[in-house]
C-alpha positions in Angstrom: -13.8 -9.4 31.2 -10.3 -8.6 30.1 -10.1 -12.3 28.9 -12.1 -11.4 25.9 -9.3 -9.0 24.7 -7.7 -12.2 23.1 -10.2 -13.3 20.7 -11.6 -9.9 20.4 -7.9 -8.8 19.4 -7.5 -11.9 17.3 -10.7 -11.2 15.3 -10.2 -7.5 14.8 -6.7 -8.6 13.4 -8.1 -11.1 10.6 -10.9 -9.6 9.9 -9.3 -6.4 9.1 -6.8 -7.7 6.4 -9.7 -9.5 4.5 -11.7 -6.4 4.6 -8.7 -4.3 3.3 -7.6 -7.6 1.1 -11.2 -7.7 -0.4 -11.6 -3.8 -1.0 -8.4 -3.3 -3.1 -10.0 -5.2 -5.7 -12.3 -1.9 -6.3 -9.2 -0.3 -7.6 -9.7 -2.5 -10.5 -13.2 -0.2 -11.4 -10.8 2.9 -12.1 -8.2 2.3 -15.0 -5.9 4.3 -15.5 -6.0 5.3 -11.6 -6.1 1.8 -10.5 -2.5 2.2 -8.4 -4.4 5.7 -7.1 -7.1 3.7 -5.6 -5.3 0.7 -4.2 -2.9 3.3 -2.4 -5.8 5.3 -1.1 -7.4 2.2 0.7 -4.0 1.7 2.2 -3.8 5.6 3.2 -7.0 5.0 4.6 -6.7 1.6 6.5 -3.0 2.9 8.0 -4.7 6.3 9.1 -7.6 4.2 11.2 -4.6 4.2 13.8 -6.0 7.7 14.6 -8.9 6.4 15.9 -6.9 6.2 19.2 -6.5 9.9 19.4 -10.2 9.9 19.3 -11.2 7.7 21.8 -8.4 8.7 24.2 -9.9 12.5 24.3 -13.6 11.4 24.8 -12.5 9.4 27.7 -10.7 12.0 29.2 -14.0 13.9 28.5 -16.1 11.4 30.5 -17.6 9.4 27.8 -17.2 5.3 28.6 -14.9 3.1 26.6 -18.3 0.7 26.4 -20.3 2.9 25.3 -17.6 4.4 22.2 -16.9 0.4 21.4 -20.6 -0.6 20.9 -20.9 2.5 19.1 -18.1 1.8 16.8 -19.6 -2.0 16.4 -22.6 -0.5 15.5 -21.3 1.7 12.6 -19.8 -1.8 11.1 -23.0 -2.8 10.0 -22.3 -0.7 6.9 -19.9 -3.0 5.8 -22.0 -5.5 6.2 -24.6 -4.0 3.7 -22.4 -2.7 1.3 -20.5 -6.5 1.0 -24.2 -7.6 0.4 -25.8 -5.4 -1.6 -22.6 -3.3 -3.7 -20.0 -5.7 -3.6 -19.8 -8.6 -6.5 -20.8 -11.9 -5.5 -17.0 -12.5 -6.9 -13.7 -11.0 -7.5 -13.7 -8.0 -9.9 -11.9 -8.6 -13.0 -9.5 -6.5 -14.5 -9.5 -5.4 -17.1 -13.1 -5.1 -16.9 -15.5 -6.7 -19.4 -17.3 -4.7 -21.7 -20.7 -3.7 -20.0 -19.6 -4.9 -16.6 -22.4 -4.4 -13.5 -21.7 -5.4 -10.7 -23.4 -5.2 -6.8 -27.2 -6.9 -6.0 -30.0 -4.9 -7.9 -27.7 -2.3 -9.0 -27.9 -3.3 -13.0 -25.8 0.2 -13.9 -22.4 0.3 -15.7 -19.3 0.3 -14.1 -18.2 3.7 -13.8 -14.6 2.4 -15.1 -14.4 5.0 -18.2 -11.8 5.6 -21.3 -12.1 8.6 -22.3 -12.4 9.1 -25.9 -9.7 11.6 -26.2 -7.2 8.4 -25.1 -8.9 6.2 -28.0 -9.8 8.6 -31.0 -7.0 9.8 -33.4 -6.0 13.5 -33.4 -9.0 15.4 -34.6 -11.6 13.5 -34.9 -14.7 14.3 -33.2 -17.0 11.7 -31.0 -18.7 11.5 -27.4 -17.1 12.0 -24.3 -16.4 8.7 -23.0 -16.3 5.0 -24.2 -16.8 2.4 -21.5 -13.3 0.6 -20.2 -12.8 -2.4 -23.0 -10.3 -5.4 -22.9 -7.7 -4.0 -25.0 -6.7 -7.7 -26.9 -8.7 -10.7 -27.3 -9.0 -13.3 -24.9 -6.7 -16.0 -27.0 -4.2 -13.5 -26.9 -3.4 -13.8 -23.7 -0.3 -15.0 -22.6 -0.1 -17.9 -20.5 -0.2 -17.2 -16.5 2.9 -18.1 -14.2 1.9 -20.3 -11.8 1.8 -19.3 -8.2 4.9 -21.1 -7.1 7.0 -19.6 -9.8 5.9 -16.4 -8.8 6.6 -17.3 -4.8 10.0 -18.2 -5.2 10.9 -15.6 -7.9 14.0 -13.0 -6.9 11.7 -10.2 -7.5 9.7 -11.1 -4.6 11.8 -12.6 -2.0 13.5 -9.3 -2.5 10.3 -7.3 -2.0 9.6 -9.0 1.0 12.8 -8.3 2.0 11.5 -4.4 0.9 8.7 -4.4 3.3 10.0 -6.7 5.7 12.6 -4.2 7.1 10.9 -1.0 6.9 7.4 -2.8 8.7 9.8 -3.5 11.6 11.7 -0.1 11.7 7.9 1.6 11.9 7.2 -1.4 14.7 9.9 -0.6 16.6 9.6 2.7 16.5 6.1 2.7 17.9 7.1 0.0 20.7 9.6 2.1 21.9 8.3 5.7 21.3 6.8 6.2 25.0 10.3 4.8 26.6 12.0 7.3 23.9 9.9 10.5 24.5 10.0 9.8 28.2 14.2 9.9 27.7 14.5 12.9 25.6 11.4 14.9 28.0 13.1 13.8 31.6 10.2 12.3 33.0 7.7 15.1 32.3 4.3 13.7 32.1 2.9 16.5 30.6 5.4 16.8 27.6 5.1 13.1 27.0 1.0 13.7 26.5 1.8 16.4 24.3 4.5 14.7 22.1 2.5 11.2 22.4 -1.0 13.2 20.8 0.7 15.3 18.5 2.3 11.4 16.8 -1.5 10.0 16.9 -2.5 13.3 15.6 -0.1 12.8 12.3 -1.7 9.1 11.7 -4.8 11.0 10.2 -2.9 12.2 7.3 -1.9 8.7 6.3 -5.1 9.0 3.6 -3.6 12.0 2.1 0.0 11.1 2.1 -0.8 7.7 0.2 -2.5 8.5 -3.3 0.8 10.3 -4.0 2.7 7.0 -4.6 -0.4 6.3 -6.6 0.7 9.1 -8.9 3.9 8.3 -8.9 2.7 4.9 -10.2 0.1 5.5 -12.5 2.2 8.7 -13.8 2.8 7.2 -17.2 -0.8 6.3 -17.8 -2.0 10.1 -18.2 0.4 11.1 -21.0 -1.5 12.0 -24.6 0.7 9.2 -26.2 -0.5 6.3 -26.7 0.0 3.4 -23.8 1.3 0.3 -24.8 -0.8 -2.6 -24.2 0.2 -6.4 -23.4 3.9 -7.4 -21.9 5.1 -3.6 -22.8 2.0 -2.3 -20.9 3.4 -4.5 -18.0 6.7 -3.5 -18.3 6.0 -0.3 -18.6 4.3 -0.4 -15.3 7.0 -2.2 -13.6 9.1 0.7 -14.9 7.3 3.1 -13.0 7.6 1.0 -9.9 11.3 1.4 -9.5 11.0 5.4 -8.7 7.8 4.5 -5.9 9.9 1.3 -4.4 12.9 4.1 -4.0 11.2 7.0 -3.3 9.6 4.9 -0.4 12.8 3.5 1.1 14.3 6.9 1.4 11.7 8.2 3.3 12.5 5.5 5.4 15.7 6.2 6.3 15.4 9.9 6.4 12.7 8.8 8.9 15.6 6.7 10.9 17.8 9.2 11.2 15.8 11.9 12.6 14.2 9.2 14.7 18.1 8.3 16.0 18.6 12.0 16.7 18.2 12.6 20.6 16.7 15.9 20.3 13.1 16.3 21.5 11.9 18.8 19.3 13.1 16.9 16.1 9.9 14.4 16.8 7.9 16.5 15.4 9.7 16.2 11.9 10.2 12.3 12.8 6.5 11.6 13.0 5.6 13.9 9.9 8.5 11.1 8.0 6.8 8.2 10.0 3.2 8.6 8.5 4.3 9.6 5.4 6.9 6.6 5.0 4.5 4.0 6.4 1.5 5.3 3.9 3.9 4.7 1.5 4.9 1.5 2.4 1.6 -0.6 2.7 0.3 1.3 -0.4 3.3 0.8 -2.6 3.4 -2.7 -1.3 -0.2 -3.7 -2.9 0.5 -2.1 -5.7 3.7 -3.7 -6.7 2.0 -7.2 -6.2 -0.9 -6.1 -8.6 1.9 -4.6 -11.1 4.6 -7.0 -11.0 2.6 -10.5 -10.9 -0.5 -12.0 -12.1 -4.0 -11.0 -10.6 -5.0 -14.5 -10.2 -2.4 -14.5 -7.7 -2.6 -11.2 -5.9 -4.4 -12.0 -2.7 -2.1 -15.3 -2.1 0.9 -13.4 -2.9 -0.3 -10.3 -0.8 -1.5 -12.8 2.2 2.0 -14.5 2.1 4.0 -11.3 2.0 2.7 -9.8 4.9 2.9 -13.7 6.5 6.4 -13.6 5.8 7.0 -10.4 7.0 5.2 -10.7 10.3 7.6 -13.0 11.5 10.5 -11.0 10.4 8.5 -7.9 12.8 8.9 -10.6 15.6 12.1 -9.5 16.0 11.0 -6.1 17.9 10.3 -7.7 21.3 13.6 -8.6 21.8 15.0 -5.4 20.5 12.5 -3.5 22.8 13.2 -6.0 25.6 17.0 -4.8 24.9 15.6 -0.9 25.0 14.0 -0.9 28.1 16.1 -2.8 30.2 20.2 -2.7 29.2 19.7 0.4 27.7 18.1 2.1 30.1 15.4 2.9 27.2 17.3 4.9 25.6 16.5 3.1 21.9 19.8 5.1 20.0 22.2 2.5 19.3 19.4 0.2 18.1 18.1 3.0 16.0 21.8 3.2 14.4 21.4 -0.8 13.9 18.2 -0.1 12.3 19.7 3.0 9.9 22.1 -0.3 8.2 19.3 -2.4 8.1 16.7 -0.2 6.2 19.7 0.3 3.6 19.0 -3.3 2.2 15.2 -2.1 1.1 17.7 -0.2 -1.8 18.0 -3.8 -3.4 14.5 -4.1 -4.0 14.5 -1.4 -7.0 18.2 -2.2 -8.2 16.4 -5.7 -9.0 13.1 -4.8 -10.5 15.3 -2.6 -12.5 17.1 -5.7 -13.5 14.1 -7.3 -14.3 12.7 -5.0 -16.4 15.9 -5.0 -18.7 15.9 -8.9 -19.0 12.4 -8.6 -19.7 12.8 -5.9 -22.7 15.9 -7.7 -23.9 13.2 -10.8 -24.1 10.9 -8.5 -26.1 13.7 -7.5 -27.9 14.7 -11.1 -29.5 11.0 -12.0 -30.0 10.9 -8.9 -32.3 8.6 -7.2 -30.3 8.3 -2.7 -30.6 9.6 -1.3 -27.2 8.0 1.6 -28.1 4.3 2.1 -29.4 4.4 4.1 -32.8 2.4 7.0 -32.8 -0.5 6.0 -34.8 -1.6 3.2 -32.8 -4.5 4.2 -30.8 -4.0 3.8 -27.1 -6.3 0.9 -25.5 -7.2 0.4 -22.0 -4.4 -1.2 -19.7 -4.1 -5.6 -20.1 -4.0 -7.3 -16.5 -0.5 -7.1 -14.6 
């Protein structure tokens, strides 16, 4: 019954963001390659768009739509154990606890390590690794910004501006690719099929493409100097940010342009930019939240930003309304719209950059070292 597509749709939809909401938290296991592993599960949950590819050549090989569907139902029931038998009954911390277990009748450590070269002073001997520790005591901690402050803070009305933009250039670009290949090819069927795999074909390599803004994030975390710890460990972090948040928008708009150009072989280059900007995108966008604000607040702030920005995507059924009738579907003077558009993304890191100088000139006046001397021995990253 194709009635059932509507709450079948509507299901897949919410259940997949709390499955990729809940799953980020495992990032929190690995340390210094936290960022690494939150942009990975992004890579990976962006590249499950490839899944198309797959079950549009096994139909065209015979094999039913019913039977791949129960099939791929089938293969969720290892979610369904892991969440019960892996996952913790709760959110995972971060940092972790000394000794932390986690997952039902699985007693065994974390496998969240230091390693003792980062802890130990210059020459001194010891064993390999030291379990992941909290790197100040717990009334140390600073007091936690409440959720509205956070909510109506520049930094992240201007991030969702960030993501709001981009999400609908990479809509709009997939709601009016078929229109836009079948321009540029002159009706041909057959170089529209070949085009229209070849783009699901590059939505496998979202998985690799992500963990490199990972690195770029975590890039400061796996010098041999020691890290700093507390509000410079968070600003430090934030730091690091600003190069991802830019590196991401210009892919962006190198991905608008040669999307604009009306050459059919320059596709190929616009879908490599496509996978690689979007991978970028979703995965830079978790990881700023978990960087820039508090972790109590991570998974309201991450629910509200993509909220926020799925009404700002709205606006691509009027623009592809526009495409495929006044224009003939010929999407080029909306592309042009959408190169000025995807230049106000370049705010986002001009004001975290401004943020992180207001907050060292903060750390300044409270008399606080912006820079760890080099005898202090490095301890494991403080929660962002």
């Amino acid at each position: 019954m194709a009635v059932l597509l509507f709450p079948a749709m509507s299901m897949l939809s919410v259940g997949g963001i709390l499955l990729i909401l809940t799953n980020m938290q495992v990032g929190n296991l690995f340390g210094k390659y936290r960022s690494i592993i939150i942009t990975l599960y992004n890579g990976a949950f962006d590249s499950s768009s490839a899944i198309f590819l797959i079950i549009k050549v096994l139909y065209e090989h015979g094999l039913s739509l019913r039977a791949m569907f129960l099939f791929m139902a089938a293969c969720s029931t290892w979610h369904l154990l892991r969440t019960l038998f892996l996952m913790p009954r709760t959110r995972i911390p971060y940092p972790l606890p000394p000794a932390y277990d986690y997952g039902l009748r699985c007693p065994g450590r974390s496998r969240s390590y230091r390693t003792y070269e980062e802890k130990r002073p210059p020459g001194e001997a010891g064993p390999e690794e030291t379990p992941l520790e909290p790197g100040a005591p717990r009334d140390a901690a600073p007091p936690v910004t409440p959720f509205a402050a956070c909510a109506r803070s520049a930094l992240f009305a201007w991030h969702v501006a960030w993501l709001s933009v981009m999400q609908l250039r990479h809509y709009l670009f997939i709601g009016t690719l078929n229109p836009l290949l079948d321009h540029l090819a002159r009706g041909d069927p057959r170089l529209v099929s070949t085009y229209t795999n070849a783009f699901a074909f590059t939505q496998l390599c979202g998985v690799l493409c992500a963990p490199w803004n990972g690195f770029i994030l975590d890039r400061h975390k796996r010098g041999r100097t020691p890290r700093p710890e507390g509000a410079l460990g968070t600003l430090a972090d934030l730091r690091a940010s600003v190069l991802s948040l830019a590196v991401t928008v210009t892919q962006c708009l190198l991905f608008s342009v040669c999307a604009a150009v009306p050459v059919l072989p320059v596709q190929f280059g616009t879908f490599v930019l496509q996978v690689l900007s979007r991978s970028f995108l979703y995965g830079g966008n978790a990881a700023f939240l978990a960087i820039a604000f508090p972790p109590q607040h991570f998974g309201k702030l991450y629910g509200l930003a993509m909220a926020l920005s799925a009404l700002v995507a709205l606006l691509q059924y009027p623009l592809v309304a526009l495409v495929r009738g006044p224009l003939g579907g010929d999407p080029f003077y909306v592309n042009l719209g959408l190169i000025a558009v995807v230049l106000v993304a370049f705010v986002s890191p001009v004001v975290v950059t401004r943020e992180c100088q207001r907050r060292a000139k903060e750390l300044g006046a409270a008399g606080t070292p912006l820079a760890a001397p080099p005898s202090t021995q490095a301890t494991s990253e403080l929660p962002h």
